[in-house]
SEFIZA-3560 file (N, C-alpha, C; in Angstrom, 3 decimals):
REM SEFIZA-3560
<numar><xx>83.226</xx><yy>60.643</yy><zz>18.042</zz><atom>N</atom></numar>
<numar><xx>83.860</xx><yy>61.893</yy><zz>17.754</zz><atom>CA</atom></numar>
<numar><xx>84.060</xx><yy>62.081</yy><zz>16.267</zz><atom>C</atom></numar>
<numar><xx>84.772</xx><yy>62.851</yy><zz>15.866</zz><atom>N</atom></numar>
<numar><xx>85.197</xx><yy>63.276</yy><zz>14.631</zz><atom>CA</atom></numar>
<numar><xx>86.178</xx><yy>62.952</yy><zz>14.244</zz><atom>C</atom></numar>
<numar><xx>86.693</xx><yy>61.948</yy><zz>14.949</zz><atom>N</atom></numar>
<numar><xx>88.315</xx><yy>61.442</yy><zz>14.260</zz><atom>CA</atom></numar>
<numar><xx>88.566</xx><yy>60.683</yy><zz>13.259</zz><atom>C</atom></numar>
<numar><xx>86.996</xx><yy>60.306</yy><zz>12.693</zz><atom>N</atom></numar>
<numar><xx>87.571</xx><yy>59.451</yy><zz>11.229</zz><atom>CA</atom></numar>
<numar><xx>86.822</xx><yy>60.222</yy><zz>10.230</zz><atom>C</atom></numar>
<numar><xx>86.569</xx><yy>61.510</yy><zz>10.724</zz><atom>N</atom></numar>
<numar><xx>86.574</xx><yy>62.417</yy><zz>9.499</zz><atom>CA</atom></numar>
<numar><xx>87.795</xx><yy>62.928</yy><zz>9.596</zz><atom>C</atom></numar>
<numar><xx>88.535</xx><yy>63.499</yy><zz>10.760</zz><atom>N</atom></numar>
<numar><xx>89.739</xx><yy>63.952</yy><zz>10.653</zz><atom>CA</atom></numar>
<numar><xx>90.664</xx><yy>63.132</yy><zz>10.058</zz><atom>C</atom></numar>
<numar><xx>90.672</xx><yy>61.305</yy><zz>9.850</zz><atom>N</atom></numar>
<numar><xx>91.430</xx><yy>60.682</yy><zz>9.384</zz><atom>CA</atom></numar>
<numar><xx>91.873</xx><yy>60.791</yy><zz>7.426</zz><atom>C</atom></numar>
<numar><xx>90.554</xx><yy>61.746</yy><zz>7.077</zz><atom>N</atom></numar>
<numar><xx>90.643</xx><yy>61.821</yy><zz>5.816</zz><atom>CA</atom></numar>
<numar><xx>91.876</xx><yy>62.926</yy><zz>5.767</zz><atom>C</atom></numar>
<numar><xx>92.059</xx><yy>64.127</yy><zz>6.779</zz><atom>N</atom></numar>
<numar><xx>93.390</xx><yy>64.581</yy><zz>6.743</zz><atom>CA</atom></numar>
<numar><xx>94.704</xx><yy>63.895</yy><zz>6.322</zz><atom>C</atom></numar>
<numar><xx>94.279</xx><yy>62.410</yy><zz>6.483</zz><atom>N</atom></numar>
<numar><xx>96.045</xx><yy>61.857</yy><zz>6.231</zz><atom>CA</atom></numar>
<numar><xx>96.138</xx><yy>61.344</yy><zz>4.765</zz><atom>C</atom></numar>
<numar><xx>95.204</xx><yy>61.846</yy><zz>3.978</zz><atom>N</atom></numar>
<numar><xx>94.936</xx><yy>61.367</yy><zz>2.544</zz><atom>CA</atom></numar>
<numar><xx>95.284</xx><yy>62.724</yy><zz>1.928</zz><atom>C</atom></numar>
<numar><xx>95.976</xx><yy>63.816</yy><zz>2.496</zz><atom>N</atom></numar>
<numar><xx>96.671</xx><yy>65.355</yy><zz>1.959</zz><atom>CA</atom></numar>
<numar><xx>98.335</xx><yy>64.853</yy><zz>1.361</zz><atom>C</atom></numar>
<numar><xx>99.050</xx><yy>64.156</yy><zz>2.103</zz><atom>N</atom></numar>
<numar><xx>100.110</xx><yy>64.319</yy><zz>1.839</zz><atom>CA</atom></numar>
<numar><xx>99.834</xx><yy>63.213</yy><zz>0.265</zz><atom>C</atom></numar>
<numar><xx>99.298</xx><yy>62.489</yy><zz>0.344</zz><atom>N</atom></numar>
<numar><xx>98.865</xx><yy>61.557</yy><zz>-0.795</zz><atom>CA</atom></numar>
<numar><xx>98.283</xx><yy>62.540</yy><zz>-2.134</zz><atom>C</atom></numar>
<numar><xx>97.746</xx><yy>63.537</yy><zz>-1.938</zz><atom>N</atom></numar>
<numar><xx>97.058</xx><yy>64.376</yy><zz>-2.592</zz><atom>CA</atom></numar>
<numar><xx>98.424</xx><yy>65.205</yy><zz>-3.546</zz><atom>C</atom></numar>
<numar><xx>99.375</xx><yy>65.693</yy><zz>-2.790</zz><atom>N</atom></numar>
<numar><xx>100.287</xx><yy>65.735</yy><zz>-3.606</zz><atom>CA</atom></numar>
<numar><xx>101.259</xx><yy>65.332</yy><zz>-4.415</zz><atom>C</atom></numar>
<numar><xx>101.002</xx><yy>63.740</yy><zz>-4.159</zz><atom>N</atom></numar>
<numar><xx>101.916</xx><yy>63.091</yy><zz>-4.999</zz><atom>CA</atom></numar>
<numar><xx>101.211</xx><yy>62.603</yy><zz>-5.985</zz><atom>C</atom></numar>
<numar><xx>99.581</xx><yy>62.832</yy><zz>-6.299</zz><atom>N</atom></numar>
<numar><xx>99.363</xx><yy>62.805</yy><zz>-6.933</zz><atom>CA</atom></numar>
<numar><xx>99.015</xx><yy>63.871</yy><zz>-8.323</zz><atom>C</atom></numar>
<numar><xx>99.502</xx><yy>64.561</yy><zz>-7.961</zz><atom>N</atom></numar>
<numar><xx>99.898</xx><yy>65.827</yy><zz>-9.306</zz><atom>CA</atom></numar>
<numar><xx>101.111</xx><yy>65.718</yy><zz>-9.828</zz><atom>C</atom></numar>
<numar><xx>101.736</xx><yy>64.526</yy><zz>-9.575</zz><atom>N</atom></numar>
<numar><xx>102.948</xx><yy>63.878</yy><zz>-10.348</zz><atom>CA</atom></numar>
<numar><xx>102.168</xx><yy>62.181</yy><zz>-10.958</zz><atom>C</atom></numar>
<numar><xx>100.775</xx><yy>62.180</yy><zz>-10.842</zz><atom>N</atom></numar>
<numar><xx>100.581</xx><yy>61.227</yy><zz>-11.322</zz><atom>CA</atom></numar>
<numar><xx>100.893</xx><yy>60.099</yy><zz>-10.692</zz><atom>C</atom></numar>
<numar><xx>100.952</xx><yy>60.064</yy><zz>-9.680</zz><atom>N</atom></numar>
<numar><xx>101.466</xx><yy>58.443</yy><zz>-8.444</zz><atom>CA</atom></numar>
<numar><xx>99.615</xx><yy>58.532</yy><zz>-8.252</zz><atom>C</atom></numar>
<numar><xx>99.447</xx><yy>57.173</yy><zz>-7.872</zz><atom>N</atom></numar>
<numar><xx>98.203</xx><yy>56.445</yy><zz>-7.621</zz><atom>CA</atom></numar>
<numar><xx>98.193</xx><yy>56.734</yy><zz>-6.193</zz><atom>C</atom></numar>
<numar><xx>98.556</xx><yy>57.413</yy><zz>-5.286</zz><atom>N</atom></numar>
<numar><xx>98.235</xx><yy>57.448</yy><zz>-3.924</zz><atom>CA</atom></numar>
<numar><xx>97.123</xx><yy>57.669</yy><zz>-3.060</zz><atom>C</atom></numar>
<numar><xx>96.483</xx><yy>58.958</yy><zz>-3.769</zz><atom>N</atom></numar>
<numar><xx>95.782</xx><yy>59.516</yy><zz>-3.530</zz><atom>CA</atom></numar>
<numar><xx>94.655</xx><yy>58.144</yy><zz>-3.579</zz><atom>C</atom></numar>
<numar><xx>94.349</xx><yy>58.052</yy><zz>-4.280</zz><atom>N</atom></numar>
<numar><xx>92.997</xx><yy>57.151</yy><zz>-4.689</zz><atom>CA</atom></numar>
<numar><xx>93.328</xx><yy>55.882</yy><zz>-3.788</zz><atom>C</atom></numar>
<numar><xx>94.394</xx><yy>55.244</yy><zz>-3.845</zz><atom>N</atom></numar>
<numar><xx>95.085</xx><yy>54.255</yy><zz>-2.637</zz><atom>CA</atom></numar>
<numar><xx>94.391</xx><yy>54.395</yy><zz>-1.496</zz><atom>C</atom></numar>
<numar><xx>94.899</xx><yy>55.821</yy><zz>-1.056</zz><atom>N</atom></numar>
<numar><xx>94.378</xx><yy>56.159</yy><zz>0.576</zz><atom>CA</atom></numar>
<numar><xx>92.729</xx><yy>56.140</yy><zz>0.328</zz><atom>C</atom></numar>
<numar><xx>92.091</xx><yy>57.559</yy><zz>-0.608</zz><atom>N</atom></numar>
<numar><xx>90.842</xx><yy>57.342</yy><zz>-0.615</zz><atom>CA</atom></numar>
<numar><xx>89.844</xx><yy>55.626</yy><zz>-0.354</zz><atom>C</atom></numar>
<numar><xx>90.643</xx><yy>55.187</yy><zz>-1.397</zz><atom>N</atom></numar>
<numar><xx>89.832</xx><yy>53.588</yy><zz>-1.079</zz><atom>CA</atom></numar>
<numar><xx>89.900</xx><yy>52.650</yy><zz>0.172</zz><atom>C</atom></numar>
<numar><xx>91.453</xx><yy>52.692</yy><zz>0.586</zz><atom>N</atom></numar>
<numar><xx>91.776</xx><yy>52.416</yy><zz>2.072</zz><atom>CA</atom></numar>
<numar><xx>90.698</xx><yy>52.911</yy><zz>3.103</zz><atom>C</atom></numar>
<numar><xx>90.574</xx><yy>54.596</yy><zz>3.122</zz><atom>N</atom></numar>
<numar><xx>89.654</xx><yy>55.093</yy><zz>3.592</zz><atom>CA</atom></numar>
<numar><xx>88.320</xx><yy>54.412</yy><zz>3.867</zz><atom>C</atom></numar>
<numar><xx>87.633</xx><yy>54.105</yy><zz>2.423</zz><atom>N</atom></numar>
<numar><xx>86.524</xx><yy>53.655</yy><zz>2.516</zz><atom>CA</atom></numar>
<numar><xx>86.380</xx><yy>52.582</yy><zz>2.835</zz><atom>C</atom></numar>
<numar><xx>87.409</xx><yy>51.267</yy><zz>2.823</zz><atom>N</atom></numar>
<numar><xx>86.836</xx><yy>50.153</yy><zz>3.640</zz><atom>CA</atom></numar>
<numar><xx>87.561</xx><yy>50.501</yy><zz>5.217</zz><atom>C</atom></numar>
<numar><xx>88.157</xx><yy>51.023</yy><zz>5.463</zz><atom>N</atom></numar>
<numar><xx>88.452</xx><yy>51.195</yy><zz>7.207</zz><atom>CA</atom></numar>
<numar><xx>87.004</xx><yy>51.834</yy><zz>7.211</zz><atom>C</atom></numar>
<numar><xx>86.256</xx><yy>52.437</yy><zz>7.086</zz><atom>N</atom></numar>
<numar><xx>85.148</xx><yy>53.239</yy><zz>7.396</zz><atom>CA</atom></numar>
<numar><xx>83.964</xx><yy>52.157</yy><zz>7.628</zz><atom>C</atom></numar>
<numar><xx>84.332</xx><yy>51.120</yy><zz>5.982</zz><atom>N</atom></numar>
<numar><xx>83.147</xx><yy>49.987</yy><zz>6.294</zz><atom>CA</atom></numar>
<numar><xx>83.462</xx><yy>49.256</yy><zz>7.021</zz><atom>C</atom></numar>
<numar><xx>84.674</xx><yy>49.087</yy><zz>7.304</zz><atom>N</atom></numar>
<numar><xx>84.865</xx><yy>47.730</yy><zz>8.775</zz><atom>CA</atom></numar>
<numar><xx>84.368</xx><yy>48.603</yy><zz>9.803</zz><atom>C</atom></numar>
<numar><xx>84.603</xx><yy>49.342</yy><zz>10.036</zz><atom>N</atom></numar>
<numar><xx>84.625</xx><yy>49.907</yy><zz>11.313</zz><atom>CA</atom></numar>
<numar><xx>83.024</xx><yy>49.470</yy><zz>11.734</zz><atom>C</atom></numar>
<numar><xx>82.116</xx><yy>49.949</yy><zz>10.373</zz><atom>N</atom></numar>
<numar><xx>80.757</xx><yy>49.893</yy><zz>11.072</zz><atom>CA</atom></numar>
<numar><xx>80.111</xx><yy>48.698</yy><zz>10.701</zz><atom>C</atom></numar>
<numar><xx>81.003</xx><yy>47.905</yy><zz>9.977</zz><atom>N</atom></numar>
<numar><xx>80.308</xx><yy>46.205</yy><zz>9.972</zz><atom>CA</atom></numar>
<numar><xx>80.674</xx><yy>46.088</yy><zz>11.451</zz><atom>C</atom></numar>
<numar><xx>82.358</xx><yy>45.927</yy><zz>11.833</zz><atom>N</atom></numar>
<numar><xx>82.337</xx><yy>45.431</yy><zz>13.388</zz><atom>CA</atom></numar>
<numar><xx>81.294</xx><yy>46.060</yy><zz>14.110</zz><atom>C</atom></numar>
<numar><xx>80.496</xx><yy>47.511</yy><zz>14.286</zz><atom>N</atom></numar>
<numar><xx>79.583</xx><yy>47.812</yy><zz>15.390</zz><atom>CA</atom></numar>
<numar><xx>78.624</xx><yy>46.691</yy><zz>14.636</zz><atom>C</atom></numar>
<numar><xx>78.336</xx><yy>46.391</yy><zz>14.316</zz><atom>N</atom></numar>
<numar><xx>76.777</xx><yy>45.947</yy><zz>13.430</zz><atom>CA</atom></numar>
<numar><xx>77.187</xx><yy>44.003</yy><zz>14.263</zz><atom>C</atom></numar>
<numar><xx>78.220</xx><yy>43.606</yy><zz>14.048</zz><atom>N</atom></numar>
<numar><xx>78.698</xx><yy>42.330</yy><zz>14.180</zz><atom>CA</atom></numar>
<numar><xx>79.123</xx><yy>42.532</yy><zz>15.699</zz><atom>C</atom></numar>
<numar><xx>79.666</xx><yy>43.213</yy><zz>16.229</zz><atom>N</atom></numar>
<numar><xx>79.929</xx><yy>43.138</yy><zz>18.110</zz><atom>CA</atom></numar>
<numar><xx>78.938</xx><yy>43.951</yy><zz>18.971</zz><atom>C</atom></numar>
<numar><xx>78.214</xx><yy>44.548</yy><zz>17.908</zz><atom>N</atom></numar>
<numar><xx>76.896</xx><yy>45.199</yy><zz>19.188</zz><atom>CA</atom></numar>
<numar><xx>77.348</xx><yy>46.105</yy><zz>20.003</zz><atom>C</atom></numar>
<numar><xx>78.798</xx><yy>46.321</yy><zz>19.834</zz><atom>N</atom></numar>
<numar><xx>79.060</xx><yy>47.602</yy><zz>20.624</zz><atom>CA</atom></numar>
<numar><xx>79.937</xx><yy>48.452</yy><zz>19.911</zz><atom>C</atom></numar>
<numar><xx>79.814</xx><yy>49.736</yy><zz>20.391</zz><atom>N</atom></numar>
<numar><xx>80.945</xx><yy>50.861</yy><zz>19.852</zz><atom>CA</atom></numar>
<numar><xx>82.049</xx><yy>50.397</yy><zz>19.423</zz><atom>C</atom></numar>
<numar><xx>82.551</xx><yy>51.264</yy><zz>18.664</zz><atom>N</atom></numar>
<numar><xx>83.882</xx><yy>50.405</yy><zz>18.053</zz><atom>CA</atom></numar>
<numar><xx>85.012</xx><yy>51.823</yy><zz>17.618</zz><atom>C</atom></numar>
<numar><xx>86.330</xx><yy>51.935</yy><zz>18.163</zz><atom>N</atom></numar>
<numar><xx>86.990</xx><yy>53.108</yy><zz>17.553</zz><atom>CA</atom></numar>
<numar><xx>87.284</xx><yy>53.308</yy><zz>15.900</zz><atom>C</atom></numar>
<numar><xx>86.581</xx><yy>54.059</yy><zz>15.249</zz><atom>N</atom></numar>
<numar><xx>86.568</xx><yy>54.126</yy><zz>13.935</zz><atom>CA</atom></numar>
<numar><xx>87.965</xx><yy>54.180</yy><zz>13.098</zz><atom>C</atom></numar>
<numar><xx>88.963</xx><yy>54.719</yy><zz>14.298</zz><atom>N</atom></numar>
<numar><xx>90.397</xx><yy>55.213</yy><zz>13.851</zz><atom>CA</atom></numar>
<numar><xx>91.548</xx><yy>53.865</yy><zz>13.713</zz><atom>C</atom></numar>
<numar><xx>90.727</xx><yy>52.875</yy><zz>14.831</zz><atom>N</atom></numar>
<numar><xx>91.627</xx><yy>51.522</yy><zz>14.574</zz><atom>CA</atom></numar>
<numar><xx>91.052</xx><yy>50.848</yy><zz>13.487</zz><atom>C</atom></numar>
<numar><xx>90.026</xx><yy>51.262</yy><zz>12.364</zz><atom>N</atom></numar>
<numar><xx>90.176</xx><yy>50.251</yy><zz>11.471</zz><atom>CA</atom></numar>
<numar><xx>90.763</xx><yy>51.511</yy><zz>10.083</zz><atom>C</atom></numar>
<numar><xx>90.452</xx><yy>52.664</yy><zz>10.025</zz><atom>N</atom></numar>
<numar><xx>90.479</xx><yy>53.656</yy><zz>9.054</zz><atom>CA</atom></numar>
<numar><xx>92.054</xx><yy>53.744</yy><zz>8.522</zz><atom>C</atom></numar>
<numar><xx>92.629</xx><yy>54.156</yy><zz>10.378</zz><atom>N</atom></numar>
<numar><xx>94.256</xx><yy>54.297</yy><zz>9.776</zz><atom>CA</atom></numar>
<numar><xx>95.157</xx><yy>53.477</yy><zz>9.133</zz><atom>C</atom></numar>
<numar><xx>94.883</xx><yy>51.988</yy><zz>9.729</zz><atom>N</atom></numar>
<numar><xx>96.129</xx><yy>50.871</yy><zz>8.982</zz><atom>CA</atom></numar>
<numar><xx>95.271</xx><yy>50.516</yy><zz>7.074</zz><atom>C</atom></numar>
<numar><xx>93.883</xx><yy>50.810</yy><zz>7.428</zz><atom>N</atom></numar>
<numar><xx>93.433</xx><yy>50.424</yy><zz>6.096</zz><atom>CA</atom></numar>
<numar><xx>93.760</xx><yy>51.766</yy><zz>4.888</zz><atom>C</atom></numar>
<numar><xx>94.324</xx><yy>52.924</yy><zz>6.002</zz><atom>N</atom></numar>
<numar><xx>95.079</xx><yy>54.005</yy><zz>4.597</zz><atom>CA</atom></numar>
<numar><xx>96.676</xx><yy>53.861</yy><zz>4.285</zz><atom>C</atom></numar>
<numar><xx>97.205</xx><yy>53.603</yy><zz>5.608</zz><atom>N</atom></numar>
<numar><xx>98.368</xx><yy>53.709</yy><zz>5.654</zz><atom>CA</atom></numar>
<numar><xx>99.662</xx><yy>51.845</yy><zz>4.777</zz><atom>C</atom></numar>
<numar><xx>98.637</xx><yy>50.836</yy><zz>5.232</zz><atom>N</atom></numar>
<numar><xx>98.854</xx><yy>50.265</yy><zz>4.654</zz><atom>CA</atom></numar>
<numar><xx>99.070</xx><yy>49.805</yy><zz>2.874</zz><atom>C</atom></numar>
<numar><xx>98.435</xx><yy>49.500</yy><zz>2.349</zz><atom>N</atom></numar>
<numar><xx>98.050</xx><yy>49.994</yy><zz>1.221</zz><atom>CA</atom></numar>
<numar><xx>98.827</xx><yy>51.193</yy><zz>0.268</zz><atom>C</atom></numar>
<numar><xx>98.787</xx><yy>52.146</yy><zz>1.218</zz><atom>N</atom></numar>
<numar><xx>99.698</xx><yy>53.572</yy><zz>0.070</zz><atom>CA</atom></numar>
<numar><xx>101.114</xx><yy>52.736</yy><zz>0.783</zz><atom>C</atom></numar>
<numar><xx>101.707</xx><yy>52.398</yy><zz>1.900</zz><atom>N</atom></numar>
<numar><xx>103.144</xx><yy>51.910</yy><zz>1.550</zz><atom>CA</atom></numar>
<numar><xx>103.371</xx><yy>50.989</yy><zz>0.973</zz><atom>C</atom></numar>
<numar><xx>102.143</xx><yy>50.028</yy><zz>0.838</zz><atom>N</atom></numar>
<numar><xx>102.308</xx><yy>48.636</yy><zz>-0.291</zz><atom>CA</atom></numar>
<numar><xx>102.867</xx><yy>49.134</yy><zz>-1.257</zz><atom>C</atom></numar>
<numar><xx>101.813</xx><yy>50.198</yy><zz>-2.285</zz><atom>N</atom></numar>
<numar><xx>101.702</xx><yy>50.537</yy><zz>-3.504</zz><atom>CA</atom></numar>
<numar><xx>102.954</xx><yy>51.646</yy><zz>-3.684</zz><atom>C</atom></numar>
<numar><xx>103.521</xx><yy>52.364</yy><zz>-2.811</zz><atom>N</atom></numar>
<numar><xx>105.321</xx><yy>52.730</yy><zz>-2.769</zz><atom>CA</atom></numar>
<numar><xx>106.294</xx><yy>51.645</yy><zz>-2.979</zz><atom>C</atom></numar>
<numar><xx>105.909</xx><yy>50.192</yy><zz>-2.206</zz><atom>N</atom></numar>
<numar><xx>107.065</xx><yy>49.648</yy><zz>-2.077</zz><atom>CA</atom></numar>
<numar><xx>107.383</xx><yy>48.711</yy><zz>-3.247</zz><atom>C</atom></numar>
<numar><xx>106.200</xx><yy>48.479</yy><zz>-3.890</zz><atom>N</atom></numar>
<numar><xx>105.834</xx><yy>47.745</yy><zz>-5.183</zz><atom>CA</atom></numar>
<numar><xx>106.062</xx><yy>48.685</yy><zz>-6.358</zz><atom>C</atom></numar>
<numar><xx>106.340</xx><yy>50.047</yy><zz>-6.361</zz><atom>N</atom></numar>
<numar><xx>106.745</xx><yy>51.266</yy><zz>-7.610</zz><atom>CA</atom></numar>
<numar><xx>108.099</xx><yy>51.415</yy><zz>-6.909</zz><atom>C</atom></numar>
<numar><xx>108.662</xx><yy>50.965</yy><zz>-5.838</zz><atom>N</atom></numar>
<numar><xx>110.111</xx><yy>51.239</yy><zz>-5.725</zz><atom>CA</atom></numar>
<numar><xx>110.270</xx><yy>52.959</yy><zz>-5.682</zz><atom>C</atom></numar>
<numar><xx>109.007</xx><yy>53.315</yy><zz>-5.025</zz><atom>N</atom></numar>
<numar><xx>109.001</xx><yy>55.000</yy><zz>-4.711</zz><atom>CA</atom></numar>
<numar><xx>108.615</xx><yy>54.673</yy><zz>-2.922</zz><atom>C</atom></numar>
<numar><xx>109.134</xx><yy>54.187</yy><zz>-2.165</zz><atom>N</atom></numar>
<numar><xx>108.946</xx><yy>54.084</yy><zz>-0.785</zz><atom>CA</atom></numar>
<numar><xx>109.615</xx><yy>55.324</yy><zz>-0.068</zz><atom>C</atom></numar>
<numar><xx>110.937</xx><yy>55.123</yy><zz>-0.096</zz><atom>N</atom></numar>
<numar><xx>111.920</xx><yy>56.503</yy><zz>-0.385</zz><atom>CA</atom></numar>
<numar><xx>110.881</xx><yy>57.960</yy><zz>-0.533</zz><atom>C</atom></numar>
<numar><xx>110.720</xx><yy>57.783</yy><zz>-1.428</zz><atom>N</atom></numar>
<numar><xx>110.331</xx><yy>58.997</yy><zz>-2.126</zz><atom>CA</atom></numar>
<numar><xx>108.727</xx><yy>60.033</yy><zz>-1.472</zz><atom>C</atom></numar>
<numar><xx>108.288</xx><yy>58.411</yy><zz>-1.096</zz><atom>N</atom></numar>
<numar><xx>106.431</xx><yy>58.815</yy><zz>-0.525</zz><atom>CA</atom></numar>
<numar><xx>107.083</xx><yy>58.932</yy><zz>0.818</zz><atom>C</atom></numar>
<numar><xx>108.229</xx><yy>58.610</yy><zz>1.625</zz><atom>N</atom></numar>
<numar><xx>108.394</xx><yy>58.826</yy><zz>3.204</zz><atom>CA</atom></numar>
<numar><xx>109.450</xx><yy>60.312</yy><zz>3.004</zz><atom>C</atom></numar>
<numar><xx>109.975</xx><yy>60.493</yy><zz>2.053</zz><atom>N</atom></numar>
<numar><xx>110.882</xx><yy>61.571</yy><zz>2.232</zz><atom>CA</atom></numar>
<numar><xx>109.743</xx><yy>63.196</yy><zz>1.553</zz><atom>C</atom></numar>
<numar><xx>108.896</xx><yy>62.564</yy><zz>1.083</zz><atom>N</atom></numar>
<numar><xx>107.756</xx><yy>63.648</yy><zz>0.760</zz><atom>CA</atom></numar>
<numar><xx>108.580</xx><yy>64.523</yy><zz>-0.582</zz><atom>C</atom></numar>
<numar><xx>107.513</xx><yy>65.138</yy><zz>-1.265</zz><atom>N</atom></numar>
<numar><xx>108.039</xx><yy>66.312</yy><zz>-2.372</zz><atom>CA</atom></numar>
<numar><xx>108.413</xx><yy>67.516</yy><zz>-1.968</zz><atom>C</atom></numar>
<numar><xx>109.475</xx><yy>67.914</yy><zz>-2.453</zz><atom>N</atom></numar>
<numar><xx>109.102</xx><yy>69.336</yy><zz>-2.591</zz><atom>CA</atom></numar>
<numar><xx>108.041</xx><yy>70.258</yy><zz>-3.369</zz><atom>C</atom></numar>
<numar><xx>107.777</xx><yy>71.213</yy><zz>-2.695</zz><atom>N</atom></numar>
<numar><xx>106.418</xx><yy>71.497</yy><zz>-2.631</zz><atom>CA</atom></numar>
<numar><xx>106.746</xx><yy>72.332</yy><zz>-3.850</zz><atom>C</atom></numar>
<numar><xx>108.022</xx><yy>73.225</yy><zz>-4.620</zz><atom>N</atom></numar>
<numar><xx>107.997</xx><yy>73.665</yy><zz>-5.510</zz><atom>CA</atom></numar>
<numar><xx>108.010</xx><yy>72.898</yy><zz>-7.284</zz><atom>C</atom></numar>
<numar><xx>108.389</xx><yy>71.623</yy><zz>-6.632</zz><atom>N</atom></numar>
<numar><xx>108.329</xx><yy>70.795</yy><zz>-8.063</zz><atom>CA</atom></numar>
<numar><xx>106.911</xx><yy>70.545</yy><zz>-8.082</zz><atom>C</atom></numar>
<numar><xx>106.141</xx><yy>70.178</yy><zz>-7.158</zz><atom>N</atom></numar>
<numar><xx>104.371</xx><yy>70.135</yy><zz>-7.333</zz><atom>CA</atom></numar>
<numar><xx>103.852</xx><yy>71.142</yy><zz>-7.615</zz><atom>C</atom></numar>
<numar><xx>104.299</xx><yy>72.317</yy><zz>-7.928</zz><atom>N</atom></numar>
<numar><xx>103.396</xx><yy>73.522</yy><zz>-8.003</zz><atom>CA</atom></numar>
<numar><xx>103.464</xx><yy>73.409</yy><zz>-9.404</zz><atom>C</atom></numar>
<numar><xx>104.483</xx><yy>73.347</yy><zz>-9.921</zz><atom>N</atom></numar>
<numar><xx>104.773</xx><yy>73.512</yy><zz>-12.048</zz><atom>CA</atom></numar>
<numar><xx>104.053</xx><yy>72.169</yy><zz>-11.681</zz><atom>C</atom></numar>
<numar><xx>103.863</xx><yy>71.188</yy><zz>-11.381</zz><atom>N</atom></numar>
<numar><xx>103.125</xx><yy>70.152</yy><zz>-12.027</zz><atom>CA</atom></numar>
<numar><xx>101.469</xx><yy>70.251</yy><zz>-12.435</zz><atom>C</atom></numar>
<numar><xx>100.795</xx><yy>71.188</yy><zz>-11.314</zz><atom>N</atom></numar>
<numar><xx>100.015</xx><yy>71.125</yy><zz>-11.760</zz><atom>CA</atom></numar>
<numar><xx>99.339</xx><yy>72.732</yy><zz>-12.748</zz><atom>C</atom></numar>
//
């Protein structure tokens, strides 16, 4: 299906914290890209189908809360921006 293109949807809320200059965005993007490559090393290595969404999501979601909890902005990336302080930012 289309669900680990739809998984790039969860790399939006990341998208705005990066017009304050937080590394998130690129976090998730890269997360992204190795959940994408596990996903299709495991088909290549188990010979069978494999759900693309169990390797994509923890490899985005992980990672961007590492990189919150290590800037001591954890708080801040779960309580989200307001959307009017991101607008003057960019």
């Amino acid at each position: 299906g289309g669900g680990d293109a739809a998984a790039a949807g969860g790399a939006a809320p990341a998208w705005r914290f990066s017009a304050r200059r937080y590394p998130y965005f690129t976090t998730a993007l890269c997360g992204y890209t190795a959940g994408l490559v596990g996903a299709m090393v495991s088909v290549r290595v188990f010979d069978a189908a494999q759900p693309a969404l169990f390797y994509i999501v923890p490899a985005m979601i992980v990672p961007v809360l590492a990189v919150g909890y290590r800037r001591g902005q954890l708080r801040l990336l779960w309580q989200g921006l307001d959307t009017q302080s991101v607008s003057h930012q960019l």
